[in-house]
N, CA and C atoms as an extended XYZ file, in Angstrom:
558
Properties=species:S:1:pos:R:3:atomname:S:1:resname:S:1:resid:I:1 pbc="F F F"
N        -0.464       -0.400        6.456 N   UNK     1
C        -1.023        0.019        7.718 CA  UNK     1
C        -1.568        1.441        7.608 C   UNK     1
N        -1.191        2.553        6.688 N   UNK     2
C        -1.342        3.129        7.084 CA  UNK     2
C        -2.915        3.667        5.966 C   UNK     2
N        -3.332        3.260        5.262 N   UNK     3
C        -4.717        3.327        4.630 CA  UNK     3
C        -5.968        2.772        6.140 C   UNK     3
N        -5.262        1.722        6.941 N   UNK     4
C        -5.904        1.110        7.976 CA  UNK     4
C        -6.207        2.347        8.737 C   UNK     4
N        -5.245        3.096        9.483 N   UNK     5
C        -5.445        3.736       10.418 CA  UNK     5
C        -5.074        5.141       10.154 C   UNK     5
N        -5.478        5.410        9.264 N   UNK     6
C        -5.023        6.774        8.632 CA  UNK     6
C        -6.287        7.586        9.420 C   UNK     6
N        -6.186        9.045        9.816 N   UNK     7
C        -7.324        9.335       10.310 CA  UNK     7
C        -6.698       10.011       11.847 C   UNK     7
N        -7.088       11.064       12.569 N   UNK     8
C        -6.749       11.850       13.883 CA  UNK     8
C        -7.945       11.318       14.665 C   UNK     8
N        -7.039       11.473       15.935 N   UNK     9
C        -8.222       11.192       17.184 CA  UNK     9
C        -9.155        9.927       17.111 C   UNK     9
N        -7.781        9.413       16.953 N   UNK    10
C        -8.394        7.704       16.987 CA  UNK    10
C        -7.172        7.367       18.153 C   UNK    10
N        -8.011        6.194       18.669 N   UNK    11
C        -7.820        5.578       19.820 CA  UNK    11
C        -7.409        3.906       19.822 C   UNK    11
N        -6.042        3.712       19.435 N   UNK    12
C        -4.860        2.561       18.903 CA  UNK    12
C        -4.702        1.878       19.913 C   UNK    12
N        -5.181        0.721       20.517 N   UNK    13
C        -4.588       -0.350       21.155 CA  UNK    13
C        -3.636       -0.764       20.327 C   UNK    13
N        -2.114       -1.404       21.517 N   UNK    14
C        -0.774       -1.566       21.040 CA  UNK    14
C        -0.676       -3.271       22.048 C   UNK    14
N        -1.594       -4.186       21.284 N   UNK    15
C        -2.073       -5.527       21.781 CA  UNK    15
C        -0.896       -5.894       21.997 C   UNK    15
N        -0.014       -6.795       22.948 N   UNK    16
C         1.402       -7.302       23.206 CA  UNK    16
C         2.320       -6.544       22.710 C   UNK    16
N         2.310       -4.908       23.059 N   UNK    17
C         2.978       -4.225       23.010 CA  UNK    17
C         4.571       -4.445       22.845 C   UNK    17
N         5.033       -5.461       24.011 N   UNK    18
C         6.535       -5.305       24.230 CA  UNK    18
C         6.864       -4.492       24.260 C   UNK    18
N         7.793       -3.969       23.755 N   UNK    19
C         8.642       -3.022       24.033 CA  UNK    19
C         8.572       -1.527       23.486 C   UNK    19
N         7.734       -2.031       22.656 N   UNK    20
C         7.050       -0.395       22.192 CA  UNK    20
C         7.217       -0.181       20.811 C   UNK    20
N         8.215       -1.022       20.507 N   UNK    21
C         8.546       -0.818       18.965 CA  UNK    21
C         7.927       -0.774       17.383 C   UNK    21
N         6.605       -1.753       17.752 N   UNK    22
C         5.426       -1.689       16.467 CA  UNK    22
C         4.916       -0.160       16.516 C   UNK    22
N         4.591        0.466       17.613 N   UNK    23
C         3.819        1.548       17.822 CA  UNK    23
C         4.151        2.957       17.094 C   UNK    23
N         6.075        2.794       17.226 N   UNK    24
C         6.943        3.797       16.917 CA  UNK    24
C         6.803        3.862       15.104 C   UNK    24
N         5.871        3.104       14.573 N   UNK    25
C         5.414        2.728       13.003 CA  UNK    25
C         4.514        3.640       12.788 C   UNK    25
N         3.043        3.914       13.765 N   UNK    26
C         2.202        4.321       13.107 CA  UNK    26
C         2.508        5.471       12.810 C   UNK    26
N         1.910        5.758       11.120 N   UNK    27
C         2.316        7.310       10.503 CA  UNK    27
C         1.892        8.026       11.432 C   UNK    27
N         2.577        9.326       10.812 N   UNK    28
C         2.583       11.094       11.313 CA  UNK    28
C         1.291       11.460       11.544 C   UNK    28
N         0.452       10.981       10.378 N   UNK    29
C        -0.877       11.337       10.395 CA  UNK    29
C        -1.677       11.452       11.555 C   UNK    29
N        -1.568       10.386       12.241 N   UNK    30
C        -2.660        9.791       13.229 CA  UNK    30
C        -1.959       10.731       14.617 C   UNK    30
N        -0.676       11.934       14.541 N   UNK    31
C        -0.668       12.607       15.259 CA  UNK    31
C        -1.607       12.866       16.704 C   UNK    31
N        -2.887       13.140       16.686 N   UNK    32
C        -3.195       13.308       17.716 CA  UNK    32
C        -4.170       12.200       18.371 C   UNK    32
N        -3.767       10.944       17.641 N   UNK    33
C        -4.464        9.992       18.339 CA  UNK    33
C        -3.957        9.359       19.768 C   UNK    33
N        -4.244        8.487       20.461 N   UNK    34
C        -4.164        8.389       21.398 CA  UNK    34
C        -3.597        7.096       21.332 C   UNK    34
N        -2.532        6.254       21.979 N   UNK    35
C        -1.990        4.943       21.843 CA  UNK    35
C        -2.033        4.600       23.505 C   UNK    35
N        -2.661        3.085       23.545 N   UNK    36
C        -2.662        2.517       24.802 CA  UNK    36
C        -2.111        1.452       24.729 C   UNK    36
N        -1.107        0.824       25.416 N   UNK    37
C         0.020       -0.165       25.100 CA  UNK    37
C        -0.417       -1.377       26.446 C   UNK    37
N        -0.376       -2.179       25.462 N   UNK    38
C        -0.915       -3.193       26.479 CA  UNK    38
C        -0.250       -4.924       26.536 C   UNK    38
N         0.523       -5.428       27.518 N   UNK    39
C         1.433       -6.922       27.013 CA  UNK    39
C         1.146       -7.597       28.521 C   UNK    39
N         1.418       -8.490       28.239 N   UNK    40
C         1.358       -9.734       29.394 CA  UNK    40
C         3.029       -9.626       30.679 C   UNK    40
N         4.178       -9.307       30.049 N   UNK    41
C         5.153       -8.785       30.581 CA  UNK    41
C         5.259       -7.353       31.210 C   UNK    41
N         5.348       -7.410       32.691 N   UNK    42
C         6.044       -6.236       32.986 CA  UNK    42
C         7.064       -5.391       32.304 C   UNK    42
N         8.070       -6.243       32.840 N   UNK    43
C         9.351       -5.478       32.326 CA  UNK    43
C         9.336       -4.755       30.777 C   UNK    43
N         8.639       -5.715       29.811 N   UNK    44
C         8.399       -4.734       28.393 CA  UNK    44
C         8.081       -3.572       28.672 C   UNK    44
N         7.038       -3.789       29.664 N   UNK    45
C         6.103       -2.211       29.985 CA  UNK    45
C         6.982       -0.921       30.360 C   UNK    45
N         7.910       -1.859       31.116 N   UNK    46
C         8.754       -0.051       31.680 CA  UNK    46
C         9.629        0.139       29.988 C   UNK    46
N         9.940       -0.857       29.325 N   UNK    47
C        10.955       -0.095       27.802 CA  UNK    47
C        10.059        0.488       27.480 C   UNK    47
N         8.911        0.019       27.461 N   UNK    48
C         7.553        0.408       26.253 CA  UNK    48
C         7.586        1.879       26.670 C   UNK    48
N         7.515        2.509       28.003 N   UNK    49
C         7.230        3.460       28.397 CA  UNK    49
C         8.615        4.720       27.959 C   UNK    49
N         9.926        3.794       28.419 N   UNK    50
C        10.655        5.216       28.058 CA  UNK    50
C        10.609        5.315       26.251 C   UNK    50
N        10.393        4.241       24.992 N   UNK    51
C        10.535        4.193       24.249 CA  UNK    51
C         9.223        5.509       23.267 C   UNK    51
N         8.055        4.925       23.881 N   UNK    52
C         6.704        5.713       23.018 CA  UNK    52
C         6.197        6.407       24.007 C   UNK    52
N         5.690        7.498       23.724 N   UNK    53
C         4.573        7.829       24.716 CA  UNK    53
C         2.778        7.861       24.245 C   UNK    53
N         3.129        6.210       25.353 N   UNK    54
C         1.021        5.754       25.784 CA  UNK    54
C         0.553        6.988       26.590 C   UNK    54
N        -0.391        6.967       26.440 N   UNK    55
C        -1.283        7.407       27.120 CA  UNK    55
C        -1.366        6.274       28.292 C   UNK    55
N        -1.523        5.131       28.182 N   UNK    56
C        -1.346        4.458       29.383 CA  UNK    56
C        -1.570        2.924       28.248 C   UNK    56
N        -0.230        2.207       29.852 N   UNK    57
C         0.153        1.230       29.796 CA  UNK    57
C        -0.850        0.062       30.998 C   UNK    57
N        -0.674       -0.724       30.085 N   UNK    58
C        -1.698       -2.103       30.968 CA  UNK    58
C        -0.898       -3.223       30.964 C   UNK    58
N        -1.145       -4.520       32.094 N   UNK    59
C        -0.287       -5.293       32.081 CA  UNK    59
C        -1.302       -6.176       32.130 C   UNK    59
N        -1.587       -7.130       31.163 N   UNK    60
C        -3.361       -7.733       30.440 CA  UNK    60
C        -2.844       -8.912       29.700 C   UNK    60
N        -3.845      -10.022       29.629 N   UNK    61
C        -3.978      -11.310       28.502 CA  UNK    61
C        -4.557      -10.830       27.670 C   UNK    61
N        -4.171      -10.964       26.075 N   UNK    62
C        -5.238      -10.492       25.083 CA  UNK    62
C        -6.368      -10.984       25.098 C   UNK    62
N        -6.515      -12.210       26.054 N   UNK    63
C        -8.129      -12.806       26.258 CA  UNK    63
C        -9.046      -12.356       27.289 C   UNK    63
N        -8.221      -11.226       28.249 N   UNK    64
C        -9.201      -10.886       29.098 CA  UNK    64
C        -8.002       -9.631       29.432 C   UNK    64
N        -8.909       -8.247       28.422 N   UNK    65
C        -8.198       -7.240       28.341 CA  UNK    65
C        -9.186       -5.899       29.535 C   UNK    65
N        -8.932       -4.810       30.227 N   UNK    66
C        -9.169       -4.876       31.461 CA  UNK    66
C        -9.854       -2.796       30.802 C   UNK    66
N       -10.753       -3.057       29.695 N   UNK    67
C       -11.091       -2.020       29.086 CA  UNK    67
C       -12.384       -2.131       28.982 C   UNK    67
N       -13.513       -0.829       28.817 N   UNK    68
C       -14.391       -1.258       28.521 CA  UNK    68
C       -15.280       -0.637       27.136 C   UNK    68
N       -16.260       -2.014       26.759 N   UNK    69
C       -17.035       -2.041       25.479 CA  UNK    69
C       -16.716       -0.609       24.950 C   UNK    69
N       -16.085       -1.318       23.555 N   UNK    70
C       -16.919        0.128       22.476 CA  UNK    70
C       -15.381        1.199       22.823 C   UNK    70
N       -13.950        0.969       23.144 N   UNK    71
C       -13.498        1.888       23.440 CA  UNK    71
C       -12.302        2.423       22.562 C   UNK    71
N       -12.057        1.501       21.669 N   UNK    72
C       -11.120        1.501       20.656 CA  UNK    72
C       -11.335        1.753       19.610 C   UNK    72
N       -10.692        2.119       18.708 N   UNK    73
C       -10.871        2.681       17.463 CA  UNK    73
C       -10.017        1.157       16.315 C   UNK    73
N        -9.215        1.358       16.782 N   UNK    74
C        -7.938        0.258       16.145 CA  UNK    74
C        -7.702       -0.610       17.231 C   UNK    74
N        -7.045       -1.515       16.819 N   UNK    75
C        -6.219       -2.959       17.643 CA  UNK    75
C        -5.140       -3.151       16.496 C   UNK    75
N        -3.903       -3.082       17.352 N   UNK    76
C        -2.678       -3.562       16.043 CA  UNK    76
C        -1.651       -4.554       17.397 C   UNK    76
N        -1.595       -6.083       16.372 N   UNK    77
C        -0.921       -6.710       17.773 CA  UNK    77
C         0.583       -7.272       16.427 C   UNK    77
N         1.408       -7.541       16.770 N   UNK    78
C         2.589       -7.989       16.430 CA  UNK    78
C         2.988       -9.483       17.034 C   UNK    78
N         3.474      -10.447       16.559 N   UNK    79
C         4.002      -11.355       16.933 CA  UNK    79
C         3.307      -12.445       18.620 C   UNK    79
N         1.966      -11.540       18.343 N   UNK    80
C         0.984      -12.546       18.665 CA  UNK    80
C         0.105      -13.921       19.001 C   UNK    80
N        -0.074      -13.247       17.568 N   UNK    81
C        -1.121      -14.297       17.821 CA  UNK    81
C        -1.039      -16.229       17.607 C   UNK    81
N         0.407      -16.492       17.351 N   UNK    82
C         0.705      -17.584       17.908 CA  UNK    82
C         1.114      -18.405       19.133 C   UNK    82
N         0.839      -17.435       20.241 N   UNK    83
C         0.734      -17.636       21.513 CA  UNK    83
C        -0.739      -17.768       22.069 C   UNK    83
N        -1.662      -17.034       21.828 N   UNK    84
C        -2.765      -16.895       22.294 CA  UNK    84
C        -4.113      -17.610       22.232 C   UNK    84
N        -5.110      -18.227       22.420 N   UNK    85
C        -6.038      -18.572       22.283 CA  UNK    85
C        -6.781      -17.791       21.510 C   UNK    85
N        -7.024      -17.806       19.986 N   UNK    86
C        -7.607      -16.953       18.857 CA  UNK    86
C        -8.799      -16.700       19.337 C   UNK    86
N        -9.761      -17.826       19.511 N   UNK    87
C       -10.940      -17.174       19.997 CA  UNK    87
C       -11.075      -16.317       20.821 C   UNK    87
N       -10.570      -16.395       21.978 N   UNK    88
C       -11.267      -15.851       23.019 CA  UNK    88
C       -10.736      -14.293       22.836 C   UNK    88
N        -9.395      -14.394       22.265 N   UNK    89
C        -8.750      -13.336       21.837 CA  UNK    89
C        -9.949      -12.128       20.770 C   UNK    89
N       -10.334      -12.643       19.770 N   UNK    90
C       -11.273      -12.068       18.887 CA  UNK    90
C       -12.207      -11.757       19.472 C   UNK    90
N       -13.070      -12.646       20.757 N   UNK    91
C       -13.935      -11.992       21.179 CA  UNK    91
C       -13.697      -10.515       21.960 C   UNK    91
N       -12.976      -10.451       22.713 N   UNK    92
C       -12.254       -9.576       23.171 CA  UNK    92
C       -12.097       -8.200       22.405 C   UNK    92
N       -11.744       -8.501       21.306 N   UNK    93
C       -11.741       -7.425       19.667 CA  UNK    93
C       -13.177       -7.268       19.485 C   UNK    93
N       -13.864       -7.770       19.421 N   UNK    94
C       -15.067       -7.657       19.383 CA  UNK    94
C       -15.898       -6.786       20.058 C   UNK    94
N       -15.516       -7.051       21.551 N   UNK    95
C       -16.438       -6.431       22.667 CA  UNK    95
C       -15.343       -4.779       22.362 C   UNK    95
N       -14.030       -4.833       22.724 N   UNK    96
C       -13.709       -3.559       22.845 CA  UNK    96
C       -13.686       -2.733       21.926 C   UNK    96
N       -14.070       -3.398       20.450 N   UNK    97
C       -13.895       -2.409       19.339 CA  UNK    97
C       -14.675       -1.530       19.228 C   UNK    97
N       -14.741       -0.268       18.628 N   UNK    98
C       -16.145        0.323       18.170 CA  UNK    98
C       -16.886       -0.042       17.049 C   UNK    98
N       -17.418        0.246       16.180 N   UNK    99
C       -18.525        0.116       15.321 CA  UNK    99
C       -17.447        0.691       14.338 C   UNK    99
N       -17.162        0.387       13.451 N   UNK   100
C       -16.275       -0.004       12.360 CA  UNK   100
C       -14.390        0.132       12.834 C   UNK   100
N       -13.966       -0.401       13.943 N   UNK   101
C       -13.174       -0.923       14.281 CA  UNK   101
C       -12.122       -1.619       13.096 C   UNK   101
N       -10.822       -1.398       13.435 N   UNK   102
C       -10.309       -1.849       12.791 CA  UNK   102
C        -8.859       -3.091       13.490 C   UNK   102
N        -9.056       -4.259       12.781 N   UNK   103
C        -7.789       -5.029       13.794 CA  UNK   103
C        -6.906       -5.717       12.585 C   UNK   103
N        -6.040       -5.014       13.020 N   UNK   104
C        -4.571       -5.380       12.116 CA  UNK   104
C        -3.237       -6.980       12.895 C   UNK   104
N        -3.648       -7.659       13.092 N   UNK   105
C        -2.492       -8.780       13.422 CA  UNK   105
C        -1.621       -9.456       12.369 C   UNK   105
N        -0.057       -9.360       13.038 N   UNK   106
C         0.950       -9.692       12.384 CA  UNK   106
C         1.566      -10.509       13.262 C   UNK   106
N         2.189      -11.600       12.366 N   UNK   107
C         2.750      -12.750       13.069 CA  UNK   107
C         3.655      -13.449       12.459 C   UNK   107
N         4.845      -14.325       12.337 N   UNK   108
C         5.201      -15.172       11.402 CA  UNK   108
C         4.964      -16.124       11.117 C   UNK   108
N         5.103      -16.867        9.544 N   UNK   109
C         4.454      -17.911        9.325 CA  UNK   109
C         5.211      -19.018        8.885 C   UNK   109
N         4.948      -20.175        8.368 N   UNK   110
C         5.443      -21.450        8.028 CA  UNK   110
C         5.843      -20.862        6.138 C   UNK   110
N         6.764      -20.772        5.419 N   UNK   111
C         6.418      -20.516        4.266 CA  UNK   111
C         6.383      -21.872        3.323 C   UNK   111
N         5.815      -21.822        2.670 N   UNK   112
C         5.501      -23.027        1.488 CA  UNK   112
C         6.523      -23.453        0.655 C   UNK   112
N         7.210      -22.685        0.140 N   UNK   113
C         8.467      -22.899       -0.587 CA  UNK   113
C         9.384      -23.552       -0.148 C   UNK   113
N         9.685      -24.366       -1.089 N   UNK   114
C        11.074      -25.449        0.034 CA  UNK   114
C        12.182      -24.586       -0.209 C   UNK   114
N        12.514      -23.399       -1.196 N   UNK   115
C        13.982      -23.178       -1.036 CA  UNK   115
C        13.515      -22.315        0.303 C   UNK   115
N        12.924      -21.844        0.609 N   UNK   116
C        12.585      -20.431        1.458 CA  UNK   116
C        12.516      -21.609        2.807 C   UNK   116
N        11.882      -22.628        2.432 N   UNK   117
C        11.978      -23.540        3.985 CA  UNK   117
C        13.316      -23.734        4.332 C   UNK   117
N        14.209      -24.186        3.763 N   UNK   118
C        15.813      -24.472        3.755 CA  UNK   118
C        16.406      -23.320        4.770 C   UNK   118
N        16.170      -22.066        4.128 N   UNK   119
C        16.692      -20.744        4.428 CA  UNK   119
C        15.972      -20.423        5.943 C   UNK   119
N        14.897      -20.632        5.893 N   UNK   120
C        14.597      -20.084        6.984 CA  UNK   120
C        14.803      -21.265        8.194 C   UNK   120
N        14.808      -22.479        7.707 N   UNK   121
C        16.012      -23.388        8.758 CA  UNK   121
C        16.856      -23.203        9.432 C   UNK   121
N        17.637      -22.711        8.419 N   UNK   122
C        19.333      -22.254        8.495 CA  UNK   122
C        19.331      -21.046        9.662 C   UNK   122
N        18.433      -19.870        9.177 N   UNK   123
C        17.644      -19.027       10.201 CA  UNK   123
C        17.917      -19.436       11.447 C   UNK   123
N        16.500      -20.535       11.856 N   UNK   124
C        16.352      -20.486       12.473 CA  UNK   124
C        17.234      -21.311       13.835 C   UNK   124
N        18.101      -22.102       13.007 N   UNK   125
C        19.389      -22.648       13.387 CA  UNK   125
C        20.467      -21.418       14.072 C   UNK   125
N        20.270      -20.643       13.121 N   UNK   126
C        21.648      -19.655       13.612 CA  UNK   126
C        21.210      -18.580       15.088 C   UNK   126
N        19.835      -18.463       15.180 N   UNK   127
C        19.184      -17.805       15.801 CA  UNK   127
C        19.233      -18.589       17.593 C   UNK   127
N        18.644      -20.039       17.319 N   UNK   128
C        18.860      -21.109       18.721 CA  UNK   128
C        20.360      -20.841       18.991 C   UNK   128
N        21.407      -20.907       17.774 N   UNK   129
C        22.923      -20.735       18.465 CA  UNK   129
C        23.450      -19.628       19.116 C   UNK   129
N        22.438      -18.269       18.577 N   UNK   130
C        22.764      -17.021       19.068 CA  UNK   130
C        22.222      -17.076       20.665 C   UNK   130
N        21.263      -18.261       20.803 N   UNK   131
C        20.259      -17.994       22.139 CA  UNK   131
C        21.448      -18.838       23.140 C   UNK   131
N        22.131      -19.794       22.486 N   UNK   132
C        23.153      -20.490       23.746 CA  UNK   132
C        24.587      -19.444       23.683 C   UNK   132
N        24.358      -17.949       23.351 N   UNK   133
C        25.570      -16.892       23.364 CA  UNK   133
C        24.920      -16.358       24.443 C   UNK   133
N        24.263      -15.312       23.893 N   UNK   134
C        23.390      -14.519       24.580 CA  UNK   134
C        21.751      -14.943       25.481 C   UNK   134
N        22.214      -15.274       26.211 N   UNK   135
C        21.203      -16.214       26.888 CA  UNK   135
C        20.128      -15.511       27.336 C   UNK   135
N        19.799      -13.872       26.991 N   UNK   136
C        18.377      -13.806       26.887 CA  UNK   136
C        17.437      -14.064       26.091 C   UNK   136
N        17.700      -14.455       25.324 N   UNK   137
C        17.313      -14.913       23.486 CA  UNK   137
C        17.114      -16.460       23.912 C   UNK   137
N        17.267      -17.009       24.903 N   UNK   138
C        17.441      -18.452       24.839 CA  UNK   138
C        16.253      -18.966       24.941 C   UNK   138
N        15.307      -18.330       26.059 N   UNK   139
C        14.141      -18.554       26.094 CA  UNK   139
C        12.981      -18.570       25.071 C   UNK   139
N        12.921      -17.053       24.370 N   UNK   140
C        12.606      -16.800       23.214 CA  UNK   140
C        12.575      -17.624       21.846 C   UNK   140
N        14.079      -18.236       21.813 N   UNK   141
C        13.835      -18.244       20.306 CA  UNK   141
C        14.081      -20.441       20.421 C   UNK   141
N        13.912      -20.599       21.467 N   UNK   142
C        14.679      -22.369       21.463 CA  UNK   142
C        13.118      -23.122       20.899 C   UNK   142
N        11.794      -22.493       20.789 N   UNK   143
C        10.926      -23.485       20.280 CA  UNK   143
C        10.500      -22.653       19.381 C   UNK   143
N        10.696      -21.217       18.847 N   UNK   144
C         9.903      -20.406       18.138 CA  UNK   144
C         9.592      -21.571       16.711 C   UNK   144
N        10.915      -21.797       16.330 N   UNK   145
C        10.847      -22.113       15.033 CA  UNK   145
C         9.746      -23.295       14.635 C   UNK   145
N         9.476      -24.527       16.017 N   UNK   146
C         8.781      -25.185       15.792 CA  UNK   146
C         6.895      -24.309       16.472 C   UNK   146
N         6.816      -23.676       17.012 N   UNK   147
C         6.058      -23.181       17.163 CA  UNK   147
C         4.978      -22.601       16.105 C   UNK   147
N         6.390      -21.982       15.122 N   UNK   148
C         5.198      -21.062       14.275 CA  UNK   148
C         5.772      -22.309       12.803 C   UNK   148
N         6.164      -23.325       12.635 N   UNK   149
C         5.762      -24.311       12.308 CA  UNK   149
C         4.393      -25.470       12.321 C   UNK   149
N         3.841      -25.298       13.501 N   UNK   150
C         3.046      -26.269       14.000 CA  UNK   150
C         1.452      -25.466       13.905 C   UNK   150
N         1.490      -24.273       14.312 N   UNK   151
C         0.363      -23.038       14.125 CA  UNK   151
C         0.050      -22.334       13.069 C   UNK   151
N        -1.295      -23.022       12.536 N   UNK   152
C        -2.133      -22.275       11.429 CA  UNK   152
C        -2.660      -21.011       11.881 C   UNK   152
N        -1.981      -20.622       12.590 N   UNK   153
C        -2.671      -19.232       12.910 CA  UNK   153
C        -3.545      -18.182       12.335 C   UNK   153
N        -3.109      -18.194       11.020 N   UNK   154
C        -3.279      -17.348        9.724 CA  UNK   154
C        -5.283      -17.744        9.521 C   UNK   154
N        -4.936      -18.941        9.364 N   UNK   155
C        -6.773      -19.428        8.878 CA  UNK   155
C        -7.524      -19.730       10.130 C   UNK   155
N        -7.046      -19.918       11.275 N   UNK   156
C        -7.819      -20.149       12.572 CA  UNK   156
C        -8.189      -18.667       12.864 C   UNK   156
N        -7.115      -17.851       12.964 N   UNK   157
C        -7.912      -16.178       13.346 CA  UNK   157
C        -8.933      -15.668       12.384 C   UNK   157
N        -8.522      -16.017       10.590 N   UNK   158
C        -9.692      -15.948        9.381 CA  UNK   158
C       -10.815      -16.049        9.895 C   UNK   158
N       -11.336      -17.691       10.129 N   UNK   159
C       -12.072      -18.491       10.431 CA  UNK   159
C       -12.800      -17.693       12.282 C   UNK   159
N       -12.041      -17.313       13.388 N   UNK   160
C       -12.834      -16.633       14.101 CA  UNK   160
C       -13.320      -15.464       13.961 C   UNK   160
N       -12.707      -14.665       13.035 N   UNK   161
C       -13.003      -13.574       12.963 CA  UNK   161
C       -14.001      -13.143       12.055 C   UNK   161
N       -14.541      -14.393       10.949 N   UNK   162
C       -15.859      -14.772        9.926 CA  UNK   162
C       -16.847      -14.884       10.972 C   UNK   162
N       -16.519      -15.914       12.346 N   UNK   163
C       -17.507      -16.806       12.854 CA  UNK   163
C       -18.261      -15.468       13.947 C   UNK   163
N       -17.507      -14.630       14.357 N   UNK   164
C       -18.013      -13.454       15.322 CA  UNK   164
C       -18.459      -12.303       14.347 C   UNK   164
N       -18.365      -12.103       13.229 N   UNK   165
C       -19.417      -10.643       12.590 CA  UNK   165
C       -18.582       -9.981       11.652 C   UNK   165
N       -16.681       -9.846       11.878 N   UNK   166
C       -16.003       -9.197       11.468 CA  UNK   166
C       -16.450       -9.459        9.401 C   UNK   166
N       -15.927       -8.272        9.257 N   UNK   167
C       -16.093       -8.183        7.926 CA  UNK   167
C       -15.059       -7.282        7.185 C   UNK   167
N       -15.181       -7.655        5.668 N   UNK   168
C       -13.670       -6.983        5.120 CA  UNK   168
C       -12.446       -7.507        5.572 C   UNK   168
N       -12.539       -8.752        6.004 N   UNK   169
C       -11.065      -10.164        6.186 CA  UNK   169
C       -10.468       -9.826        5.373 C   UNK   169
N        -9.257       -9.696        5.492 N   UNK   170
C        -8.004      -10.044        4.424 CA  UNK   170
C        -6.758      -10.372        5.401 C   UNK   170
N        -6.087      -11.486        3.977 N   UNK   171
C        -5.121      -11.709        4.752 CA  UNK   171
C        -3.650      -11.692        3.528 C   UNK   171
N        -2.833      -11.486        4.110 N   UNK   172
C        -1.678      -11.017        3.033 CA  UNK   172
C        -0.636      -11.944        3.719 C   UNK   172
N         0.419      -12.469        2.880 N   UNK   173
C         1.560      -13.164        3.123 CA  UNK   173
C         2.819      -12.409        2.748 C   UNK   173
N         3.946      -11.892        3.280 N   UNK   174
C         5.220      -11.086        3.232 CA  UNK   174
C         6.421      -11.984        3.305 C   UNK   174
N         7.331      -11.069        3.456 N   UNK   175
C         8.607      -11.874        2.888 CA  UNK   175
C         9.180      -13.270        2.588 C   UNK   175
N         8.526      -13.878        1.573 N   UNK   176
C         8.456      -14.983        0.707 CA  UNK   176
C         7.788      -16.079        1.628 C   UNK   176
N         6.644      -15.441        2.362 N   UNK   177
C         5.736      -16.214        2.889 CA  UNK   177
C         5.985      -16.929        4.674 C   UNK   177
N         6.921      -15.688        4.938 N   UNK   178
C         7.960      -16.201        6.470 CA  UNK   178
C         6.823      -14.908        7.758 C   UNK   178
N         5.863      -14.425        7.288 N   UNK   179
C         5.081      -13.446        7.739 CA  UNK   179
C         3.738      -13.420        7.278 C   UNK   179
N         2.980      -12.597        7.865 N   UNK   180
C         1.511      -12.426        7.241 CA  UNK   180
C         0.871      -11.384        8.303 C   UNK   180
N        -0.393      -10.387        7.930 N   UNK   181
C        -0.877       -9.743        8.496 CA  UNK   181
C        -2.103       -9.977        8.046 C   UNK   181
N        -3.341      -10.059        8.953 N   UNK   182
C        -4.715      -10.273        8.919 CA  UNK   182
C        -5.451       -9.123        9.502 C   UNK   182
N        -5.946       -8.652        8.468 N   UNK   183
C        -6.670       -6.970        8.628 CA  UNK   183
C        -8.942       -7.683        8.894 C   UNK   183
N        -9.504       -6.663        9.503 N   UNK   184
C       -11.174       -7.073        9.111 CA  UNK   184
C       -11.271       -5.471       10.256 C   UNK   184
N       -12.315       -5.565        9.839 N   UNK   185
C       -13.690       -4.445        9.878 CA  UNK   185
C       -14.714       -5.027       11.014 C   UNK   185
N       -14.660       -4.454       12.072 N   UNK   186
C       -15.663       -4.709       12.745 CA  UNK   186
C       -17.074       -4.116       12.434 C   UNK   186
């Protein structure tokens, strides 16, 4: 991330912000840039707020974000983009980015490996049992596993983000293929 957004007085959308916690990542460097935190949940918004300090917080669909053309420098979204409608989402990146814009999305993925499938079963087994303990987790985590099972997310955002202009795609796979982040160049 931080070759991505390395650079002062840049202007970081914090796409499904939650709670604030991706944001509390970006290096030292980018010191006097400006972070605008933006999620579909209220309640994230007030942690988000005592946690980082935005410049300002929005309460927005990543498909119809409430900013205008040309105003961002960066877009960095976390655990995303398997909820969202990719397209309409990218267009969105599109219109608000500037002229070499940069959009970083991270999400988890299906991994290929059967021992790593096993494991992350077991995972995701122990995780649904933690959700019938602690029953705020219940909501959260009772379809995740088939969710980001069922969602190619990874090559559908590729594939919109070729089809609208973006350039310099890459996409990387992390911890034994249970993650991935998709970087491009507006």
């Amino acid at each position: 991330m931080v070759r991505f957004i390395g650079g002062k007085n840049k202007i970081i959308l914090d796409l499904a912000c939650g709670t604030g916690i991706l944001s509390t990542f970006i290096p030292n460097g980018t010191a006097n840039s400006k972070i605008i935190g933006s999620d579909l949940t209220f309640d994230y918004l007030r942690l988000a707020k005592k946690r980082q300090s935005y410049v300002l917080l929005t309460n927005s669909l990543a498909e119809f974000l409430p900013y205008k053309d040309n105003c961002f420098d960066v877009i960095i979204s976390s655990y995303l983009a398997k909820y969202t409608n990719l397209s309409a989402m990218v267009k969105e990146h599109w219109r608000v980015l500037r002229k070499d814009g940069i959009i970083i999305v991270h999400d988890f993925t299906y991994p290929n490996s059967n021992l790593v499938r096993i494991l992350w079963h077991v995972y995701f087994r122990i995780l649904n049992q933690l959700g019938k303990v602690i029953t705020s987790w219940q909501e959260v985590f009772s379809n995740l596993d088939k969710l980001i099972q069922l969602n190619p997310w990874v090559n559908n955002l590729v594939r919109e983000l070729d089809t609208i202009g973006f350039r310099s795609i890459s996409k990387n796979y992390y911890t034994y293929g249970t993650s991935a982040i998709v970087r491009a160049i507006k």
